[in-house]
C-alpha positions as CSV (number, residue, x, y, z in Angstrom):
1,X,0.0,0.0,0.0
2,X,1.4,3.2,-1.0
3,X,0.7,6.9,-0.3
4,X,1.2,10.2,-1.8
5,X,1.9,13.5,0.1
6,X,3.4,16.8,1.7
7,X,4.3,17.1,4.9
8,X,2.2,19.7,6.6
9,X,2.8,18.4,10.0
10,X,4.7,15.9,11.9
11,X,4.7,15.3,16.0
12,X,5.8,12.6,18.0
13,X,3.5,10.7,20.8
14,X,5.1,8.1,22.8
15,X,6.3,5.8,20.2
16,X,3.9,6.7,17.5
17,X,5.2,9.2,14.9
18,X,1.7,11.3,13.3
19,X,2.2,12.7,10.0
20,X,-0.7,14.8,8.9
21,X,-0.3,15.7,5.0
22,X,-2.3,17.7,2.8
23,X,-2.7,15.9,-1.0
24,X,-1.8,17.4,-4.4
25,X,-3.2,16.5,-7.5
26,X,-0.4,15.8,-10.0
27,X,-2.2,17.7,-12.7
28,X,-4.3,20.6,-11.9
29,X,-6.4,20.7,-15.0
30,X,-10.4,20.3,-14.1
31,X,-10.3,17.0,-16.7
32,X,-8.1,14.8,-14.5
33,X,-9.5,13.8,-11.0
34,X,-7.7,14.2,-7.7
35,X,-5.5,10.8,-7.6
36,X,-5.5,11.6,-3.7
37,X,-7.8,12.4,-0.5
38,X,-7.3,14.4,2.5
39,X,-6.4,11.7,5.7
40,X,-4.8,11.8,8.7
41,X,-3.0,8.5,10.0
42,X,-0.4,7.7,12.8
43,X,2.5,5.1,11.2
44,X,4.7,3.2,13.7
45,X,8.2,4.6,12.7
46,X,12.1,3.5,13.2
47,X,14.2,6.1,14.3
48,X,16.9,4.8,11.5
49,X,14.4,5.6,9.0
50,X,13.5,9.3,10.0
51,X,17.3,9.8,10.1
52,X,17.0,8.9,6.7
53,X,14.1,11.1,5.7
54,X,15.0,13.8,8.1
55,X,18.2,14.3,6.1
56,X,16.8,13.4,2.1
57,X,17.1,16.0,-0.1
58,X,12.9,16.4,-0.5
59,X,12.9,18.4,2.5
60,X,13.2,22.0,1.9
61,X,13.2,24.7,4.4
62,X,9.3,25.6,4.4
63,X,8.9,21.9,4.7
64,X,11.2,20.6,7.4
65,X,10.3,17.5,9.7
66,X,10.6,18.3,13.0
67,X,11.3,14.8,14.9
68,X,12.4,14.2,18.4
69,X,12.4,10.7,19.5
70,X,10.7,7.7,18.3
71,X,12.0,3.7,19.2
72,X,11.4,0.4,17.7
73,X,9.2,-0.5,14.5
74,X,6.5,-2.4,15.8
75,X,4.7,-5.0,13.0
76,X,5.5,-1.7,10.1
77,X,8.1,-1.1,7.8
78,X,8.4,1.7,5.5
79,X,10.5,2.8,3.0
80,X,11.3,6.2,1.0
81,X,10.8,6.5,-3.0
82,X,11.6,10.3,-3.7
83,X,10.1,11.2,-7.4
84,X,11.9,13.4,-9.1
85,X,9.4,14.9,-11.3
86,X,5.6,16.2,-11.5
87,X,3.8,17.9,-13.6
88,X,1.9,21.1,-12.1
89,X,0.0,23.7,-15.0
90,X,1.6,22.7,-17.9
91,X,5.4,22.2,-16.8
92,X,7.2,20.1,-15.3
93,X,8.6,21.1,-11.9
94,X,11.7,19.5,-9.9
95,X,11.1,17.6,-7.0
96,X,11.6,21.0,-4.2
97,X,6.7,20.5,-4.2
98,X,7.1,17.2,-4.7
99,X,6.0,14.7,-1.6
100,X,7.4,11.3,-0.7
101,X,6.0,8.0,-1.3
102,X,5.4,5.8,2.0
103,X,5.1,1.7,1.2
104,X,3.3,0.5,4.2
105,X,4.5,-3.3,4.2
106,X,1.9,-3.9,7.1
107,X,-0.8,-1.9,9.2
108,X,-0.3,-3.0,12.8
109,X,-3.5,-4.0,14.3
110,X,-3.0,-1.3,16.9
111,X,-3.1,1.1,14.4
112,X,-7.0,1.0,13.7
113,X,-8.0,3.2,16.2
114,X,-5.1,5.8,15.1
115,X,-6.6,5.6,11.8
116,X,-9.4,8.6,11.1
117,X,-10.4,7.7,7.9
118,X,-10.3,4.4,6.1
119,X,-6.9,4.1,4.6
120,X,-7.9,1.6,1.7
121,X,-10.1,4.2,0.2
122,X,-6.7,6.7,-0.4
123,X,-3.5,3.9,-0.4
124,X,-2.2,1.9,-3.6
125,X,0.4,-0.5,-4.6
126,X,3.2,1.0,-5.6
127,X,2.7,-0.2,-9.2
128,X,-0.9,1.2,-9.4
129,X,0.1,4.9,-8.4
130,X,2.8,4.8,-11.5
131,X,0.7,3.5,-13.5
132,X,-2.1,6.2,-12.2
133,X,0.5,9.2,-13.1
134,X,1.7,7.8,-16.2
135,X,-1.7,7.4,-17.5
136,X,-2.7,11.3,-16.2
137,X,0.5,12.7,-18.0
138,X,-0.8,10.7,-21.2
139,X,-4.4,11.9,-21.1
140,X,-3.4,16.0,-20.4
141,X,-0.8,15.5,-23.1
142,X,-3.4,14.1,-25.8
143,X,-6.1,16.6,-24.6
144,X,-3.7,19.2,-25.2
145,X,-3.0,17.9,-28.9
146,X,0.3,15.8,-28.8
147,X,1.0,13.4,-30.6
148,X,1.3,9.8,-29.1
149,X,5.2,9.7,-30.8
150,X,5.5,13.3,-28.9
151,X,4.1,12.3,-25.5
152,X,6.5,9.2,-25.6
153,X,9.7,11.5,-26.4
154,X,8.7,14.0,-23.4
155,X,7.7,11.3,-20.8
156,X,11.1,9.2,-21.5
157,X,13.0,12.5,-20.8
158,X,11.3,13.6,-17.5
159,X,10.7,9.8,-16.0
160,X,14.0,8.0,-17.6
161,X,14.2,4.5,-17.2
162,X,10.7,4.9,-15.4
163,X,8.5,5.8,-17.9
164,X,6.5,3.6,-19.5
165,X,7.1,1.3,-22.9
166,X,6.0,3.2,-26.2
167,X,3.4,0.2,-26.7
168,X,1.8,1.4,-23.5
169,X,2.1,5.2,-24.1
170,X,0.7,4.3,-27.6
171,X,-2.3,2.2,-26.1
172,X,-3.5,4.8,-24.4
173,X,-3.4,7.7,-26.0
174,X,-5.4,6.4,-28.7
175,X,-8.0,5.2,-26.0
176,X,-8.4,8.9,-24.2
177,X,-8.0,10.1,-28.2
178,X,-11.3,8.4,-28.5
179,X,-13.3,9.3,-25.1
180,X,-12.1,7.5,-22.4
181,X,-12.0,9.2,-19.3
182,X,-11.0,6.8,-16.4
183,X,-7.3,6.3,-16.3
184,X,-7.9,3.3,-14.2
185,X,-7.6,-0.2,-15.3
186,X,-11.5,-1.7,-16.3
187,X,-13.2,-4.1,-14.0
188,X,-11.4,-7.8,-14.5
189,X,-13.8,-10.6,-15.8
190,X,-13.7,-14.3,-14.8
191,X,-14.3,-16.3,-11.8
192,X,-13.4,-14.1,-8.4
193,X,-10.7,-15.7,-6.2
194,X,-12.0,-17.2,-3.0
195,X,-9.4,-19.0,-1.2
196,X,-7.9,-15.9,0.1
197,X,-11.8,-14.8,1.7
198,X,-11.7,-13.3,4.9
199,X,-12.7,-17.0,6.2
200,X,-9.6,-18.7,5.2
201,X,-7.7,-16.1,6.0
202,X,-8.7,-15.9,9.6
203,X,-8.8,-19.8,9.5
204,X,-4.6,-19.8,8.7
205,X,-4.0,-17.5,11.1
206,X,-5.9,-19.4,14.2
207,X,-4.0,-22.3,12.9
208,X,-0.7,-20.5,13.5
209,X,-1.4,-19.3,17.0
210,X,-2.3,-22.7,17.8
211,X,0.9,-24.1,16.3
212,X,3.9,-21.6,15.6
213,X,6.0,-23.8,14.5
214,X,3.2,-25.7,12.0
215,X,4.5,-25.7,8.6
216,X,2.4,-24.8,5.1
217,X,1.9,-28.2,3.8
218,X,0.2,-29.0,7.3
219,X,-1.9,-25.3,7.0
220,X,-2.6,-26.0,3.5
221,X,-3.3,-29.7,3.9
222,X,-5.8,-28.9,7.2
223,X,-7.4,-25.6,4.7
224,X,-7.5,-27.5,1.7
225,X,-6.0,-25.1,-0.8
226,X,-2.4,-24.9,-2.1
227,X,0.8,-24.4,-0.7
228,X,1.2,-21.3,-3.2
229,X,-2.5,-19.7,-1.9
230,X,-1.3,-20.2,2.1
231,X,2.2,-19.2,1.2
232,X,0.8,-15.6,0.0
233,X,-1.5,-15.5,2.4
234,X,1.3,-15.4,5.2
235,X,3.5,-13.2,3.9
236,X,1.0,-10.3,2.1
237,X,-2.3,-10.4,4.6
238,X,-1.1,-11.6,8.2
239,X,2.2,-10.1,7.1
240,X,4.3,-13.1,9.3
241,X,7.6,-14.4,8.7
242,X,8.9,-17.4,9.8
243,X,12.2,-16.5,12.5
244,X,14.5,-18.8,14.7
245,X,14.2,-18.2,18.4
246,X,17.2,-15.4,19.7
247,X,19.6,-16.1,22.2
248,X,19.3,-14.1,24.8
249,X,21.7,-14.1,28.1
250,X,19.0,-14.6,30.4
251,X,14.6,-15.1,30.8
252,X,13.9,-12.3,33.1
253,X,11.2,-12.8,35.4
254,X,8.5,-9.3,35.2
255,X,10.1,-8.2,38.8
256,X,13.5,-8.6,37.2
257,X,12.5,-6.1,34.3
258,X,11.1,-3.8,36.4
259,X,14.3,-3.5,38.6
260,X,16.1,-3.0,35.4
261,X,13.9,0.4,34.5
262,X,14.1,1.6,38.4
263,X,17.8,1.4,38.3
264,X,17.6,3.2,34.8
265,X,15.7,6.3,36.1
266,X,17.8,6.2,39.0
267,X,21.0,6.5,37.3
268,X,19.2,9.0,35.0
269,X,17.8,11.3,38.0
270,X,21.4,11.5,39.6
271,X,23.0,12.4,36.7
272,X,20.3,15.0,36.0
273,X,21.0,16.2,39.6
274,X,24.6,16.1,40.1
275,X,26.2,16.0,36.0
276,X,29.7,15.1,35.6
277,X,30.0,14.8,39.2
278,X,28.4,11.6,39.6
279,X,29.9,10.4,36.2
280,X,33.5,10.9,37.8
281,X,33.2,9.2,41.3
282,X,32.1,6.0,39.2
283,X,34.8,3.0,39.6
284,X,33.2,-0.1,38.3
285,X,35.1,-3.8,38.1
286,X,34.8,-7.1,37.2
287,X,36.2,-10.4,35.9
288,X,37.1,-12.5,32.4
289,X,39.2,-15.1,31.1
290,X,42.1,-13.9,28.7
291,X,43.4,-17.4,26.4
292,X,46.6,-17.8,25.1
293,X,45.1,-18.0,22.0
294,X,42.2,-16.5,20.9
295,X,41.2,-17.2,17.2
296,X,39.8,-13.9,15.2
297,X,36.7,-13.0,14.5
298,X,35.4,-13.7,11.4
299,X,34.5,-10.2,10.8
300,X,38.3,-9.5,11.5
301,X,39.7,-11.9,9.4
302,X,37.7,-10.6,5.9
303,X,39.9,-9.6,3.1
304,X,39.1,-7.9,0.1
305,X,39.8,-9.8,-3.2
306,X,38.5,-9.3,-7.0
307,X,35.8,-10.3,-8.6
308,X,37.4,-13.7,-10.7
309,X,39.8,-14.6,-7.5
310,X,39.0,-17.5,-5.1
311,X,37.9,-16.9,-1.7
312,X,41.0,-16.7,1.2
313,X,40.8,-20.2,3.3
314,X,41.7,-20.8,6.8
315,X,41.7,-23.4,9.3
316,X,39.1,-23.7,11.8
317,X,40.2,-23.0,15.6
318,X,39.0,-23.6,18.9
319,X,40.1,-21.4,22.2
320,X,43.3,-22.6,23.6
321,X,43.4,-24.5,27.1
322,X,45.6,-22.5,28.7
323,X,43.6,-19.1,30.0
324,X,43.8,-16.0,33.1
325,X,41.3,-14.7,35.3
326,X,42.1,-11.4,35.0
327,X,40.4,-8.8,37.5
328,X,39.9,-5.5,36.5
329,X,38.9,-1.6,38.0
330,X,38.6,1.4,36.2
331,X,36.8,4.8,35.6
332,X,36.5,7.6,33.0
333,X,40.5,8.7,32.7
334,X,41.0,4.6,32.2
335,X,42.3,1.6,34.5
336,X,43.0,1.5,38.0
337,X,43.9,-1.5,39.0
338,X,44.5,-4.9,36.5
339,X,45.3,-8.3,38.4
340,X,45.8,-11.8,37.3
341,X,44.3,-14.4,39.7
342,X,47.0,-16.9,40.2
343,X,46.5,-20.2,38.7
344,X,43.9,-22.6,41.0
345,X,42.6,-19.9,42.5
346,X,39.0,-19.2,42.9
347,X,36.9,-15.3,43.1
348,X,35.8,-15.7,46.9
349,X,34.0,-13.5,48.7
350,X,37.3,-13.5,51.3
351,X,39.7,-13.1,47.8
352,X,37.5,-10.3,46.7
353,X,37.2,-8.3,49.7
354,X,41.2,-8.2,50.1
355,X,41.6,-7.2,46.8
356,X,39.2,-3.6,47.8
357,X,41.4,-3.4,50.8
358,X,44.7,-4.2,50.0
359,X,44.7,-3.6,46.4
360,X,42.5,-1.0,45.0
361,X,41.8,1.3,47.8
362,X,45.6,2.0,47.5
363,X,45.6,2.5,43.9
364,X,42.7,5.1,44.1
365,X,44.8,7.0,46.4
366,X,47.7,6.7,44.4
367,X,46.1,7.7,41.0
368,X,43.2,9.5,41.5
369,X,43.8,11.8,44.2
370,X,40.9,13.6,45.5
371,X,38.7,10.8,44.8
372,X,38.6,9.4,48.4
373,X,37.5,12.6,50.2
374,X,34.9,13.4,47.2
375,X,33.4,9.6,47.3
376,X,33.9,6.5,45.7
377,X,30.9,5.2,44.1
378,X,31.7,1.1,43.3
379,X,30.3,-0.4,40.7
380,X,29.8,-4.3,39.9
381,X,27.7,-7.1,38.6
382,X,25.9,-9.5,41.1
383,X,28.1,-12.6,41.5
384,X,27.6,-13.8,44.7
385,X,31.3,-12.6,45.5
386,X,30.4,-9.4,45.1
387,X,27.1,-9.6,47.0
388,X,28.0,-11.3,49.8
389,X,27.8,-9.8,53.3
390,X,31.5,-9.7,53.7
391,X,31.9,-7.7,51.0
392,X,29.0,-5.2,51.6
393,X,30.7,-4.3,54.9
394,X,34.3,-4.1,53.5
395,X,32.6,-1.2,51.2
396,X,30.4,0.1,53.9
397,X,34.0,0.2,56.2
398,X,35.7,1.9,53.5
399,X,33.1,4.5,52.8
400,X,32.6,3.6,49.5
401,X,29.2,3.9,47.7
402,X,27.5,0.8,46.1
403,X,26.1,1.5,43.0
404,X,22.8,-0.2,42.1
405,X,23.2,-3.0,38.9
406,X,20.1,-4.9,38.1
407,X,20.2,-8.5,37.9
408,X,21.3,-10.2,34.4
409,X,22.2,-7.1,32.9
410,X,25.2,-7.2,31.0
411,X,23.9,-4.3,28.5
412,X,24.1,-2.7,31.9
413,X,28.2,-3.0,32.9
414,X,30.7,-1.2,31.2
415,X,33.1,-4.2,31.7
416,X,31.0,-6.2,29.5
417,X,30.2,-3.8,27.0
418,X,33.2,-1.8,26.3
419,X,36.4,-2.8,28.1
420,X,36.5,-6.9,27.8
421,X,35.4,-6.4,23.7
422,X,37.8,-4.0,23.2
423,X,40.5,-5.6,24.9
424,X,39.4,-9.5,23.6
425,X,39.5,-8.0,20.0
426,X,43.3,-6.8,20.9
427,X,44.2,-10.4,22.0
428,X,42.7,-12.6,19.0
429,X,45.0,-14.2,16.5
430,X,47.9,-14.0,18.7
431,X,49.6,-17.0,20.2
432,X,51.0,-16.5,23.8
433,X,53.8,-19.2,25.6
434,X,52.8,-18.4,29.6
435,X,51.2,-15.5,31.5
436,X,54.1,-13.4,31.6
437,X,53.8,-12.7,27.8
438,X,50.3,-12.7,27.9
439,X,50.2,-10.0,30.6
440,X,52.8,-7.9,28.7
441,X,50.0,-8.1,25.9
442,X,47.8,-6.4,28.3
443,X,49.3,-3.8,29.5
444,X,50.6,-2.8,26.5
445,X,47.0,-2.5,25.1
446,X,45.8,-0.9,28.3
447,X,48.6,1.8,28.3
448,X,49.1,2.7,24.3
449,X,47.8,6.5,23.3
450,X,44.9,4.5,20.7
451,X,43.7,2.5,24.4
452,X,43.7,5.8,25.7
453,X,41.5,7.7,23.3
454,X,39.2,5.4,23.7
455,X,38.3,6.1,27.1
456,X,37.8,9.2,26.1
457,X,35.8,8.3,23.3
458,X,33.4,5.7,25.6
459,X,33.3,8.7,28.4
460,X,32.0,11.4,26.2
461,X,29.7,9.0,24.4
462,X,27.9,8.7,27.7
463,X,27.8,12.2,28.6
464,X,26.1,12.7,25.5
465,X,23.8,9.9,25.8
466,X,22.7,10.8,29.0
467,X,22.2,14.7,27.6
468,X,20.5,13.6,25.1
469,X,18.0,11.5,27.4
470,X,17.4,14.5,29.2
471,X,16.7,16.7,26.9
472,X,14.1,14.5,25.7
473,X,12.7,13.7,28.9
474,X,11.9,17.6,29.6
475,X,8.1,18.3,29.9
476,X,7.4,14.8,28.6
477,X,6.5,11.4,30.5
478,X,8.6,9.0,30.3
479,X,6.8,5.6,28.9
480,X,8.7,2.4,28.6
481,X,7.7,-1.7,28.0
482,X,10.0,-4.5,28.1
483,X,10.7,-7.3,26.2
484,X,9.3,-10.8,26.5
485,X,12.6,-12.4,25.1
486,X,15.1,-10.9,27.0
487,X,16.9,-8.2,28.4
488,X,15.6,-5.7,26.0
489,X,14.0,-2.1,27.2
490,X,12.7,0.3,25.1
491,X,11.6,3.9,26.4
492,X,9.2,6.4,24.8
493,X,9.3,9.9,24.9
């Protein structure tokens, strides 16, 4: 389905993007009809894709799009066609009044009641709106007197490899050369199809609730119509594709999600009350194997060759046997403390606290001076070392603040988002003997100027972020939901 517009409008509520547009007939002469109706109707959009219109060249200055925020494309996809041409009172004008064209893959079914008017009485296929303005350039063209040779020269020049065949162009200028007025197709004779009524379809669709895993032989078996007919029916009416389950790191339980949005607006309100501040006090550490050998990525290990040469080979790898617990603290100017567990040796709750005593509280004196007196704030996952009640009095004794971390959150921990990845990517490909050369690997990764920059990088990156947050979260509610396979969270504005 397919529509055809300006932009006079556009807003954002919670999630939902409204566009309100006001039509344009591609000809204005009184003999051709409007192709378009006035409508108002709220799409689902992806904030990718208003990036992408936001910064198209058919935006001009008096007809900007003014977007804020808008998250996850739910059941709708969309995508841009920008035509470069129309023709307005006799000429043909570039595309600075020209509209975009929306193909609306699916209407969610939450979208009826955003829906003021009926949107199948103004919405095409794409191929039907060409074929509408092709034929309405051919019909003022003849009523104006040219010649069907003529209106074929002109069209192939404005639409390019768009227009239409000289057959076609041909075809119908002799039919509105002898009366016709409709530039729609006539009525189709023949038997009507049934097998994709509103019966069947709602038939195949209870089937595959019951069964999401039931296959089209078995739907079009227990129907009765062909694998072909169901097939279509999937993919164009219910608009349902057939997807492997995700891996996600861990089922969270609704109590679970919920802790994972109250530790979000915490973090959020404290950095809305107390800015770089609170950013600065932040230590956070954890733990991670580092192998002797690593094998690359197989993003890493691409290489670019031509078109007629064979494809680089190489031999399949595992993960060496030989590996380090490392242990790892750090803040926003970089790493504090790094510390191979020796060999045998197990993370204990005893092991752990000794390390914040005798190790890193130290450290933070030693590099970050000031830091004590303004407040530590301690950040780490919720292994039970970490958690334990030893622990949370060795913090509590050394004045440190805990920092909240919701449980199964990985997304959440800046050790398992930026630092390991960064650092694991450094590592792979490389063969190391013992830990001594491995650990000269790491510090020499942790300590270079590129290692460095990063930091930097990663720190503004979440100063912005967390502006940017703000910013949208002024004079707005925030609105959030959360997903049912995993750790995902997505927050309207």
């Amino acid at each position: 389905m397919i529509n055809l517009h300006t932009f006079s409008l556009v807003q954002t509520f919670f999630s939902i993007l409204t566009i309100e547009w006001t039509d344009f007939e591609i000809l204005t002469s009184s003999n051709v009809m409007p192709v378009l109706r006035r409508a108002n109707v709220s799409l689902f959009i992806n904030i990718n894709d208003i990036n992408n219109i936001s910064s198209s060249g058919i935006f001009t200055d008096h007809r900007h799009v003014d977007v804020h925020f808008a998250f996850n494309l739910l059941n709708c996809s969309q995508c841009i066609k920008i035509i470069p041409y129309m023709l307005r009172e006799n000429r043909f004008y570039s595309r600075e009044i020209v509209g975009a064209t929306f193909l609306v893959n699916h209407w969610s079914p939450r979208s009826e009641w955003l829906i003021d008017s009926d949107p199948f009485i103004t919405l095409y296929t794409l191929m039907e709106i060409q074929k509408l303005e092709h034929r309405s350039v051919i019909k003022f063209l003849v009523l104006e007197g040219h010649s069907p040779s003529n209106i074929y020269e002109r069209m192939v020049v404005v639409y390019g490899d768009h227009a239409p065949s000289r057959t076609r162009v041909f075809e119908w200028a002799h039919r509105f050369k002898d009366g016709r007025l409709s530039i729609e197709d006539d009525p189709k004779c023949g038997r009507p199809i049934t097998a994709t009524d509103d019966q069947t379809v709602k038939a195949i669709e209870s089937l595959i609730i019951e069964d999401r895993r039931i296959t089209i032989h078995q739907i079009a078996d227990a129907v009765g119509i062909s694998t072909g007919t169901v097939d279509g029916i999937i993919h164009d009416q219910l608009h349902m594709t057939k997807v492997s389950a995700r891996w996600v790191p861990h089922l969270l339980t609704p109590d679970q999600r919920y802790e994972r949005v109250q530790a979000c607006q915490e973090l959020l309100a404290r950095y809305s009350t107390e800015g770089n501040d609170f950013l600065f006090r932040i230590i956070t550490g954890d733990e991670s194997w580092l192998y002797y050998y690593d094998p690359e990525s197989k993003q890493s290990s691409k290489q670019w060759k031509r078109a007629d040469s064979p494809p680089p080979t190489k031999l399949k790898q595992q993960k060496s046997a030989g590996k380090v617990l490392y242990s790892f603290f750090w803040d926003h100017k970089g790493i504090i403390l790094k510390q191979s567990v020796p060999a045998g040796v197990t993370i204990t709750k005893t092991y752990y606290a000794n390390i914040l005593v005798n190790e890193l509280h130290p450290e933070i004196k030693k590099q970050r001076r000031g830091l004590i007196s303004a407040g530590v704030i301690l950040h780490h996952d919720n292994a039970p070392a970490h958690t334990s009640h030893l622990v949370s009095s060795t913090i509590h004794d050394l004045k440190y603040e805990l920092l909240r971390h919701p449980p199964y959150s990985p997304d959440l921990a800046p050790s398992d988002y930026f630092l390991f990845p960064v650092l694991k990517d450094h590592l792979k490909g490389r063969h190391y003997d013992d830990r001594s050369s491995l650990g000269s690997s790491v510090y020499q990764c942790l300590n270079n100027d590129d290692m460095k920059t990063t930091f930097d990088d990663h720190t503004k990156f979440i100063k912005q972020l967390c502006d940017q947050i703000l910013q949208l979260c002024l004079n707005k509610q925030l609105y959030y939901s959360i997903e049912d396979d995993g750790c995902g969270l997505t927050m309207w504005f």
